[in-house]
N, C-alpha and C positions, 0 to 999 in steps of 0.2 A: 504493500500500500504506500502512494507518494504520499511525504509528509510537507503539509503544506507552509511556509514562514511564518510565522507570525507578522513580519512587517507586509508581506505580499496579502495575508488575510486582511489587517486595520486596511491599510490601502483600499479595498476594494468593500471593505465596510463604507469607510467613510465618503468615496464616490457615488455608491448608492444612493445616503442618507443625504448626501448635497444635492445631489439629484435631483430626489424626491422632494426636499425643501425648497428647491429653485421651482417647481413645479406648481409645486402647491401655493407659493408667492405669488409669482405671475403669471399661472393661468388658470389655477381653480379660487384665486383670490382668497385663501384660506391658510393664512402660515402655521407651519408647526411648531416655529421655533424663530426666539429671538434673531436680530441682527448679531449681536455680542455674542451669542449661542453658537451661530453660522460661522461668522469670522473666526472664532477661536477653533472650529474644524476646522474651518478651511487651510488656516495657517499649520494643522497639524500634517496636513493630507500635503499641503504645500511641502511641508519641512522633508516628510518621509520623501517625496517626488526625488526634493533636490540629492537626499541622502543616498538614493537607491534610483537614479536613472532611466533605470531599465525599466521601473513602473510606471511611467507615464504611458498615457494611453490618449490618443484622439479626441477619445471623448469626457478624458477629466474634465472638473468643473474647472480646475486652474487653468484647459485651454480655449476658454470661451468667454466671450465677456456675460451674456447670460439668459434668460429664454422668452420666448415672443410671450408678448401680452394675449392677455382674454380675447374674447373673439364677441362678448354680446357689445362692446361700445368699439366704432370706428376706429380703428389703425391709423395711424399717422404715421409719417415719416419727419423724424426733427432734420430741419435744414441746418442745424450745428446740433452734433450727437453730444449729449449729456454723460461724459466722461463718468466713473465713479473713480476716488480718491483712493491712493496706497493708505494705509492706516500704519502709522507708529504707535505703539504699545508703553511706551515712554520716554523719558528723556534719550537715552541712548540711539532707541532709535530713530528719533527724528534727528541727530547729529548726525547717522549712518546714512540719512535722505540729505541733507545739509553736503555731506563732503561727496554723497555719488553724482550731483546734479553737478559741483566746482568742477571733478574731474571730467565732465564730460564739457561744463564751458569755463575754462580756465578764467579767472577773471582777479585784477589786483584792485578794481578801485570797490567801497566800501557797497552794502547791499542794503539795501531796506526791507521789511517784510510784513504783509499784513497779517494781524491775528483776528482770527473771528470767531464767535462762539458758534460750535454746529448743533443746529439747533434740529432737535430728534420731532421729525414729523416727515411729509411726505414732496416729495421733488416734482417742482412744475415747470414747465418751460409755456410762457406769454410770448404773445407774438403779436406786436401791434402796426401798423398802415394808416399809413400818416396821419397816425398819433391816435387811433382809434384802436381796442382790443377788440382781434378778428380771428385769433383760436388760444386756446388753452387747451396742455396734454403733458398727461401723467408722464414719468419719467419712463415708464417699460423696461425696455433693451439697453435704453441709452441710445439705439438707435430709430425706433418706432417706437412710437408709446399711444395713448389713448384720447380720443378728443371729446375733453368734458367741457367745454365753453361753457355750456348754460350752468356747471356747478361751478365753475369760476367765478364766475358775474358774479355768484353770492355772496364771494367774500370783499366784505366792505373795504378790506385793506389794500384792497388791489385797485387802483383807479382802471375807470372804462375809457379817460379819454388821459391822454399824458400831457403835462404842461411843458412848450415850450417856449415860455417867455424868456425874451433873452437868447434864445438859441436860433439856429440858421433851423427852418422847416427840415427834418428827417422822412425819411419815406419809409424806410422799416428799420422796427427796433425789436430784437430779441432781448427776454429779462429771464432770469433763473433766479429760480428761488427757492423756499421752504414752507410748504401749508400746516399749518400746526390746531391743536387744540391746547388753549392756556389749562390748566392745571382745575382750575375752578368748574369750568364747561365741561371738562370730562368727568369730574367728579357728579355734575348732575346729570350727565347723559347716562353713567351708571348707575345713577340710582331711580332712573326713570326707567334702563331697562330691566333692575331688578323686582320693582313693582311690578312689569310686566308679564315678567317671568320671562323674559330674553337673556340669552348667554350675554354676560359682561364683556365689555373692550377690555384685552388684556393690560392696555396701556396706552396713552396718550396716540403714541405713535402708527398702531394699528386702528385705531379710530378716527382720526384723521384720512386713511389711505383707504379705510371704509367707507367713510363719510365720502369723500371724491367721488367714490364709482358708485354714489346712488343713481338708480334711474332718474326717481322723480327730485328735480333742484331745492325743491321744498322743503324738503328735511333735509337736504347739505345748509337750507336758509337757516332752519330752527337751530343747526346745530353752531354756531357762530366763530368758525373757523376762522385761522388770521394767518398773517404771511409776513412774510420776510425777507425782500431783495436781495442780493448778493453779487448776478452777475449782468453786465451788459455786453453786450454786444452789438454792432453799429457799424454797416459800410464806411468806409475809410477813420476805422477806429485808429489809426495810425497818426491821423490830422493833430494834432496840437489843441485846435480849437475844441476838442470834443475829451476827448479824456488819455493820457495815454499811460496811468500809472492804474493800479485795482483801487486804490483811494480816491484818486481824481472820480473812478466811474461810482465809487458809492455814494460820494457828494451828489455826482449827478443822478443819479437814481433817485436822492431824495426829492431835488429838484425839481423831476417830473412828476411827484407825488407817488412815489413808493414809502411803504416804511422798510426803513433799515436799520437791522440791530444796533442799539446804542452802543452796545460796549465792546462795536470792533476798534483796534490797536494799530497805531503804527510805528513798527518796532526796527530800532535802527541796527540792531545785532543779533544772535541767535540766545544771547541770555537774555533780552529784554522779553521776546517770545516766551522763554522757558518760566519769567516771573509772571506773567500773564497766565502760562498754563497752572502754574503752581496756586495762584492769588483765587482762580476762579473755581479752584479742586473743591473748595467749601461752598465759596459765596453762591456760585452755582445752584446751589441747594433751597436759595433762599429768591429765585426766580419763580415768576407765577408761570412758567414752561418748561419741558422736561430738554436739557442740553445732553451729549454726552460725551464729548469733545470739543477741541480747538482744531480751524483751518486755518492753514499754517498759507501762507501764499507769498511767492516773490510779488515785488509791490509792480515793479516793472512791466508795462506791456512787451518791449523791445525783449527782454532776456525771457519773458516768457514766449512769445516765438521763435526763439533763435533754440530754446531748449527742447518745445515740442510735445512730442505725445509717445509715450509706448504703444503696444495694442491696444490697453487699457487703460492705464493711469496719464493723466500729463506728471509733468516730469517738476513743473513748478510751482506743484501744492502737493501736500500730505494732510491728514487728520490724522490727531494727535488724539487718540482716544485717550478717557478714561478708565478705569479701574469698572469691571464689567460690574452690573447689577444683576445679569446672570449670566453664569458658568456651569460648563459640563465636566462631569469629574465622576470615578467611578466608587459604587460603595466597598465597603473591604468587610465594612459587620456591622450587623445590627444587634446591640446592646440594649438591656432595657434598666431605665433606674425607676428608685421609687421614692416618691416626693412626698412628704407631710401627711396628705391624707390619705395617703396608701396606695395611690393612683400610680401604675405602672404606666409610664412614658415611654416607647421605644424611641429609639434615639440610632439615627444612621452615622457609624464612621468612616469619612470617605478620605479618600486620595487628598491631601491639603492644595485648595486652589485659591486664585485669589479674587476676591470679591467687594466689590466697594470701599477698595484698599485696606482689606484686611486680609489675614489670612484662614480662610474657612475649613472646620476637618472635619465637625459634624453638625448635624443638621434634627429637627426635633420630625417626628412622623407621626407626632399624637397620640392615634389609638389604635387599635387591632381594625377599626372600619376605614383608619385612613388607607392602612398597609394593603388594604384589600382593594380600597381605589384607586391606589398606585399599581399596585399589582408587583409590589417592590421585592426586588431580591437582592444578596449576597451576590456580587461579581456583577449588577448591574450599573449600566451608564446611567448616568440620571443627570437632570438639569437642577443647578440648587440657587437660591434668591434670596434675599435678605428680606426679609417681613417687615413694612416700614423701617428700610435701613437699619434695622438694628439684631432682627432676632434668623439665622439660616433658617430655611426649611424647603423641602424638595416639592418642585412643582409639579414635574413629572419623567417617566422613566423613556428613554429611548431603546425601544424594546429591537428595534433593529441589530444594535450590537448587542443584544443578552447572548453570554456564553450557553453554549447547549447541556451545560450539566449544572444550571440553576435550578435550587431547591426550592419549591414555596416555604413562606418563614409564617411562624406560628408561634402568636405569644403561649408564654410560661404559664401553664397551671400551674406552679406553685412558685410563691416569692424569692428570686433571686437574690435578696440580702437575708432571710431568715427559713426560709426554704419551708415557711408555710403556705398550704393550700389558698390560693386567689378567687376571687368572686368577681360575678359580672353581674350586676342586679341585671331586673327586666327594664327597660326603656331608658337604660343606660351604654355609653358608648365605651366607658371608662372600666377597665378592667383593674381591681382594688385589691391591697394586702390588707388584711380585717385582723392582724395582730397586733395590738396594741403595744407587746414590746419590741416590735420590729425594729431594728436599729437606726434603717432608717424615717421610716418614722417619728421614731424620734427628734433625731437632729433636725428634720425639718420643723419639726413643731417647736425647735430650741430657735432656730432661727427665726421662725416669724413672728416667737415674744418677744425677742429684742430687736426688731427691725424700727423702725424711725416714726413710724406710725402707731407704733405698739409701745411697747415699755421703755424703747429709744433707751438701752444701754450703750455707749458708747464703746468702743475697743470689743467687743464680744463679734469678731469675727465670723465668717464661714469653719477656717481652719483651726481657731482658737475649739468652736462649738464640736469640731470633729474630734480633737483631740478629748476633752473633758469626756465626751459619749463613751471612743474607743477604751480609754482608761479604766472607766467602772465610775466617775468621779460623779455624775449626773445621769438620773434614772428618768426627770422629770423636769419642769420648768421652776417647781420648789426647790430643786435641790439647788439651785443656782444663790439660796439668797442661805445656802447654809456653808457655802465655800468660804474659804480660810486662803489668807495670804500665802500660808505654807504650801498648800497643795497646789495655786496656782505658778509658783515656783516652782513645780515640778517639772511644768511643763515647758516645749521645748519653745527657747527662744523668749522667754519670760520671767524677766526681772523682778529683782525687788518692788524697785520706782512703778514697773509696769503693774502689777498683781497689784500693790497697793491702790493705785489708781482705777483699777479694773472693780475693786472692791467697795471703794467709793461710790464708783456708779452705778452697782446692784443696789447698794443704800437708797442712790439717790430717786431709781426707779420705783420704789415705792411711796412714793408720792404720785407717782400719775392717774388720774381718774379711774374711775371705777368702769367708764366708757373704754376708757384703752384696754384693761385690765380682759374684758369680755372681747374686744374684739384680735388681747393678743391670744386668749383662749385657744383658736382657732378653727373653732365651731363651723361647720361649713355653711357655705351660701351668709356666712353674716361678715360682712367689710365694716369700714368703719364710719360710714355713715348709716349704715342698717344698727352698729353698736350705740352709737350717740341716742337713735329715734326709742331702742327699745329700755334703757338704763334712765333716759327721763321717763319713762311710763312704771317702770319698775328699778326707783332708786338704792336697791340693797340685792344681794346675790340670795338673799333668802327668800325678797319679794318673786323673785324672779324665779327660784326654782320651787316655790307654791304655783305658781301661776299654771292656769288652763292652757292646752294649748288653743282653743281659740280667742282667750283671751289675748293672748300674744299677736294671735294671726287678725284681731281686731284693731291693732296699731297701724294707725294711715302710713303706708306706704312699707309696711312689711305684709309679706303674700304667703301661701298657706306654706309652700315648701321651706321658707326661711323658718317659719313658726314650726315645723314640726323638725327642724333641726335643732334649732334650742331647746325645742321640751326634752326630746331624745336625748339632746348631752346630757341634759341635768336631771335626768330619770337614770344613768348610770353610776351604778356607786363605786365606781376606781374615780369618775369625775367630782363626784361631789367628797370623794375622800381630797380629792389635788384641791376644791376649795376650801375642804379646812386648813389646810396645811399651808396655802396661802392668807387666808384668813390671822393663822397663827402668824408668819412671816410679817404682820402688820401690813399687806397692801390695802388698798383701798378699792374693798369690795362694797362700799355704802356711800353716797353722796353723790348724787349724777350732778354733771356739770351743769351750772346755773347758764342761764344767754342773761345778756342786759337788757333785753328786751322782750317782754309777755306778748307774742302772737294769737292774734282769735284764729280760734279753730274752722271759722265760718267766713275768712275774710275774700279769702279768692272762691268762694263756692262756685261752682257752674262757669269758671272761667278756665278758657284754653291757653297756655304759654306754649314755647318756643323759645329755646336759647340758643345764640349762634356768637360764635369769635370767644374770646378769653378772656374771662372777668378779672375785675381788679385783684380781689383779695378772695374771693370765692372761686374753689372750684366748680365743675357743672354740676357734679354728684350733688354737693351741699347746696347747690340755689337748687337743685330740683328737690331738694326734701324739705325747703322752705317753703318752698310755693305747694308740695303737699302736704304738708302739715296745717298749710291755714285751707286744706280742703280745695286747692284747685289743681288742674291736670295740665300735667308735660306733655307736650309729643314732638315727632322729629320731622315732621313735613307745614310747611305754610298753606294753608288754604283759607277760606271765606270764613270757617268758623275758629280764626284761631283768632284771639283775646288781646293778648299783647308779645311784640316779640323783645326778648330781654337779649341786648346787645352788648356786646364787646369789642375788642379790637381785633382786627385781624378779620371781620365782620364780610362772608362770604354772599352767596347767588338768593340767601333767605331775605337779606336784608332788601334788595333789589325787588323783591315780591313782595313784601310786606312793605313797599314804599307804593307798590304799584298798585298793592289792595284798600290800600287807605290803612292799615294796621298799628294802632299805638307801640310807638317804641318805648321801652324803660332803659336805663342806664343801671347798674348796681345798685346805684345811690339812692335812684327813686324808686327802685324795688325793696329796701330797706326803709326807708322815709315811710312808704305805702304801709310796711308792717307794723311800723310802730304805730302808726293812728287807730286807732280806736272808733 
């Protein structure tokens, strides 16, 4: 039997899969997979090509620029084909494009360079006749692409007639640009198609290139697409009089009433570029449009003709991408930990790749329903993303490369840190360790009494909390107020100065309310705004564990599941043994905290709010329990019956509709003012 290469196998994986992606882009209008996704095969499929020669083939995606557009809207042909950019991955290698473009035009006097931000949406190329717009079409091929005029006309940013005041009459002007959805607009087209029950735009970028290719203009109008100039083009662009540097033509762009990116750069060196790339790595973030890179451009018209075009790239721009937001990387195992309330999390360890400039290695899979919607294996490829920039988790598997002797994975009937039997209740997804000495267990419930919300011990660590557990030192969150300077001397990395200090602030924790005290408990389904509501209704741990449970679940704005969680802690006697024992410890299990101010319970009766933007000194949890507790109702959409909308900064698409329904606005202030009257 011939044994096949492993490099000659990915090869020919990875041709397939680009293939198929290039397919499913431009001509079933249906992507499977990010840009950043694509590019980081492709450069793999590229690197193996260069490394091993012999595997190129005719029909790599590396030798073709890429494939005909759909066939329900008109083909075009661009009369200037819409090159696509080499992409540099970092500083390096945009120095690597910097010294191969000198040695092909050797040159001693100094360079200029524009920088521009690339701004992540969809490529149009306008085409106007003296001075009137007479087609628009999607980028395609780069050499055909699609004519959507009448979903062009919709976007306000693009003028229909161009201003040439000032200027000699032009007879034709080619413009290149970028169609985008601002950050805000796409936030409410998804949430109008999840009311509907329509699959979500996976991102800005595919909603935009969606948006484009609607038949009816109509809903490319509702959806308030915008744009962004970048290139001109102009019979005898070489004249003096018309533009002859990329700076001179973005001036002029504006001039004719285009918009163009404000915070493109002109950069006298290749470091003034690279602080550019560096400055906007953040600020970037804080755009109301998704960017994902910097275009890098010689400023020059003259040096950019003299330099030219590959097959595919010109030779006098690169995009300087970013640190990908998604990445392909393979799993190696699936590990399962278990968290506080017994909840087993599988957790995927994959291959370390790098991710919105970090470096990623695993990533969370939730629960045994997610695993089963991924359909996730051991030795699978998988796409992995950061969860609002902050938290990895896999989006989904590319089942093209799964090796052929993957196992289906199957969570643990019994717990992997005390190797007791696990539970799945019914109409739960969450599969649970129900041993209450579980170790881990423990620890987690050690961490989330002293978390900053809760008893706010300062110095009482992750690593500190693991040590004391492992030790024998700490059985429970009592045992924490029995520890001795000695014993924390024991441990590793803890001093005198430290332990003393560590010790003080176990002291000082018992002073925190009686509200902290219940919600470091860690009672399930009760946060620490459901702790505050129910601690003034039942000011003592005694009130509280006499109490019915529908009396509990009779508290405005706690619901029957929250209420039968508290009755059930406090009907267990290992629990109500842990409140005596803190009871003993002197915390303050009596006195719910006082407000300055006596709310009627009747004040917002029969009235609807709406919070939007970020209040001053209130979070949203706690203005919505204000405004339930004087008996009026939250909710999360604007309509005819909503009451008042309670505003902040940062104040999005609700404000805009609630100015347009006639809708009373409150500020914090006058939502506080409103309370105190009587």
């Amino acid at each position: 039997m011939i044994q096949i290469q492993p490099e000659v196998k990915r090869t020919e994986e990875l041709r397939q899969l680009l293939q198929q992606a290039s397919y499913a882009y431009y001509v079933l209008d249906a992507p499977i997979m990010e840009d950043t996704v694509y590019d980081q095969l492709y450069r793999e499929l590229q690197q193996l090509e260069i490394q091993y020669p012999e595997l190129v083939t005719p029909d790599s995606p590396t030798q073709r620029v890429g494939e005909r557009p759909a066939t329900h809207f008109t083909s075009v042909r661009h009369n200037i084909p819409l090159y696509s950019l080499e992409n540099a991955f970092n500083i390096h290698e945009l120095q690597g494009w910097d010294q191969r473009w000198r040695r092909q035009l050797p040159i001693t006097d100094s360079v200029e360079y524009v920088s521009e931000l690339k701004i992540d949406g969809s490529a149009l190329a306008l085409t106007y006749q003296n001075g009137v717009l007479v087609r628009g079409a999607t980028r395609g091929d780069g050499v055909t692409g699609e004519e959507i005029t009448q979903n062009v006309r919709t976007i306000r940013s693009i003028p229909l007639r161009l201003n040439f005041d000032g200027l000699e009459p032009i007879d034709r002007v080619e413009v290149r640009g970028e169609a985008f959805l601002p950050l805000e607009v796409f936030k409410q087209i998804n949430e109008e198609r999840q009311k509907a029950g329509e699959q979500l735009f996976a991102n800005p970028r595919n909603a935009a290139a969606g948006t484009l290719r609607q038949l009816d203009s109509r809903i490319v109008a509702r959806r308030r697409l915008d744009f962004f100039a970048y290139t001109l083009h102009i019979p005898g662009m070489d004249d003096a009089s018309i533009a002859n540097t990329q700076w001179e033509a973005l001036e002029l762009l504006q001039r004719m009433g285009f918009r163009v990116n404000p915070n493109h750069k002109l950069c006298a060196s290749l470091a003034e570029v690279t602080e550019y790339y560096k400055y906007w790595d953040t600020e970037r973030l804080n755009l109301p449009y998704m960017t994902d890179g910097v275009v890098v451009k010689l400023n020059s018209f003259k040096l950019q003709e003299q330099l030219g075009f590959t097959q595919k790239f010109p030779r006098w721009a690169v995009a300087l991408k970013y640190p990908a937001e998604e990445a392909p990387t393979r799993v190696e195992n699936i590990a399962v930990n278990v968290g506080r309330t017994g909840a087993l999390t599988p957790l995927a360890e994959m291959r370390p790749v790098q991710l919105a400039g970090t470096t990623v290695s695993r990533a969370t899979l939730h629960n045994s329903d997610r695993i089963v919607q991924l359909d996730i294996r051991i030795g699978d490829t998988v796409i992995v993303r950061k969860a609002g920039e902050i938290i990895p988790e896999v989006v989904r598997v590319i089942k093209e490369l799964r090796p052929a002797d993957t196992e289906i994975f199957l969570m643990p009937t019994l717990c992997p840190v005390c190797s007791q039997p696990v539970v799945r209740e019914s109409g739960e997804a969450v599969t649970r360790c129900v041993n209450a000495s579980c170790a881990a267990i423990l620890k987690g419930s050690i961490e989330h009494w002293v978390s900053r919300d809760a008893l706010d011990i300062k110095g009482m660590g992750e690593k500190l909390v693991h040590q004391l557990v492992d030790k024998g030192l700490v059985h429970s969150v009592a045992d924490l107020y029995d520890l001795t300077e000695e014993q924390l001397c024991s441990l590793e990395r803890m001093g005198q100065k430290s332990a003393q200090k560590l010790v003080e602030a176990i002291a000082q924790s018992k002073n925190q309310p009686w509200s902290r005290v219940l919600y470091g408990l860690g009672i399930r389904h009760v946060g620490s705004v459901n702790a505050q509501l129910i601690t003034e209704k039942y000011p003592t741990a005694e009130k509280l564990e006499a109490a019915k449970q529908s009396d509990i679940e009779g508290i405005y704005g706690i619901g029957a599941e929250i209420a039968q969680s508290v009755y059930q802690w406090f009907h267990i006697d290992a629990n109500q043994a842990l409140i005596e024992r803190l009871k003993t410890a002197n915390l303050q299990l009596a006195g719910a905290e006082t407000t300055t101010v006596s709310y009627s319970n009747q004040k917002f009766a029969g009235k609807t709010f709406v919070i939007t933007g970020t209040l001053p000194t209130l979070k949203r949890d706690e203005a919505k329990a204000l405004i339930q507790k004087s008996n009026g109702k939250v909710t999360d959409s604007i309509s005819k019956k909503t009451d008042y909308l309670l505003v902040g900064e940062d104040a999005g698409s609700k404000l805009e509709k609630a100015q347009a329904l006639g809708i009373i606005q409150l500020t914090e202030a006058q939502l506080l003012t409103m309370l105190e009257d009587e």
